[in-house]
Every structure is written in structure tokens, then in C-alpha cells.
C-alpha positions in Angstrom: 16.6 7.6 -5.0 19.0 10.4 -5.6 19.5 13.0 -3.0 17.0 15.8 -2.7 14.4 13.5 -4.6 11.3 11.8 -3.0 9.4 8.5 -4.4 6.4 7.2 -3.1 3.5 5.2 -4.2 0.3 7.4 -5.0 -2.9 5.3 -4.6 -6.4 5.7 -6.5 -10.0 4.9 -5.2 -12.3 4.6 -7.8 -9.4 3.8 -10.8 -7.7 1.4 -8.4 -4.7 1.8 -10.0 -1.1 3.0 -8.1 1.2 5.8 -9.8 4.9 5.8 -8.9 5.6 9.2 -8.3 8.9 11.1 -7.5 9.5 14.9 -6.2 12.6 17.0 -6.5 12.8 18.4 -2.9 14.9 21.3 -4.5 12.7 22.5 -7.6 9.2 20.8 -6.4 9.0 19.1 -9.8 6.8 16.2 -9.8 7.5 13.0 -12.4 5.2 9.7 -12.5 5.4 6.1 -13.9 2.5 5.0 -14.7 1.2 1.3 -14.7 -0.6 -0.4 -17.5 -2.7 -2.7 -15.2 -3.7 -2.6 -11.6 -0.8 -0.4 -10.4 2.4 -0.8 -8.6 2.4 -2.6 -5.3 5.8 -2.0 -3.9 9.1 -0.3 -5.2 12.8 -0.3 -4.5 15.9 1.8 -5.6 19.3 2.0 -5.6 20.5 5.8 -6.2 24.5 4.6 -6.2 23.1 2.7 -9.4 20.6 4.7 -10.8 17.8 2.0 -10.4 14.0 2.0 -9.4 12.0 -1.4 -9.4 8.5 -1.7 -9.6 6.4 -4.6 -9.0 2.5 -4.7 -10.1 -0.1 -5.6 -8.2 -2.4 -8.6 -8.5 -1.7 -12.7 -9.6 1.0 -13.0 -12.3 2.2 -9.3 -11.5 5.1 -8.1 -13.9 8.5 -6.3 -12.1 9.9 -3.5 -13.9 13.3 -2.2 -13.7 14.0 1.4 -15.0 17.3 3.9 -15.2 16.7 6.8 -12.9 16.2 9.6 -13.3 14.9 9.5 -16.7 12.9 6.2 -16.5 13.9 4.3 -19.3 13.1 1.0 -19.2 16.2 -1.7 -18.6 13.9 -5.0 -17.9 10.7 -6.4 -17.3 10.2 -10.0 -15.2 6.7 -11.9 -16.1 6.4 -14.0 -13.0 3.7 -17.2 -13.5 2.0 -18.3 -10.6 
């Protein structure tokens, strides 16, 4: 992540869904990525590049790659187990 910036994994209950979710330490803004099936299971980044990677939950789960910090989509891996 980028310095003074925070990402974690927010888990649901009854939605069972996980939202990526990032904090500016410095202006307490709060940004999410959402996921369009059963939510994110893990996540890595690289701030030097500018990358987060997100993989989804579940069999056949998709990995996305985005630009940080404004989340634009670079790739998406469909794995098929």
C-alpha cells in the first residue's frame, strides 16, 4: 500500500461476502472494492508499483489485479480447478 494508507479485508455474516477496504491514515477516507461473488479471500500489494491483487473466494475463484490508488482494473486470472 502507499504510506499513510491501510487495507484490510472486511468480512460479512449474513451476505457472506468480503469487501476490500483501504483507509487514508491522514484524512480518515475510506474506499472499497467490492466483489461480484463470494468475496475476496486474500490480498497482496506492492506500493513501489502501485498494485493490489485480490483473489475470490470459493472453487474456480477469479484474481484481480488493479492500479492503486484509483482501482482500475489491469487484469483478471480465471483459474479452473
Amino acid at each position: 500500500m502507499y504510506p499513510n494508507t491501510l487495507g484490510c479485508l472486511t468480512g460479512g455474516n449474513y451476505l457472506k461476502t468480503a469487501t476490500f477496504c483501504t483507509l487514508d491514515l491522514k484524512s480518515g477516507k475510506k474506499d472499497h472494492i467490492w466483489s461480484s461473488r463470494n468475496g475476496f479471500q486474500t490480498f497482496a500489494a506492492n506500493y513501489k508499483r502501485g498494485l493490489i491483487v485480490l483473489a475470490e473466494q470459493g472453487l474456480n475463484p477469479s484474481i484481480f489485479i488493479y492500479q492503486f490508488p484509483n482501482k482500475k482494473p489491469i487484469a483478471t486470472i480465471q483459474s479452473k480447478i
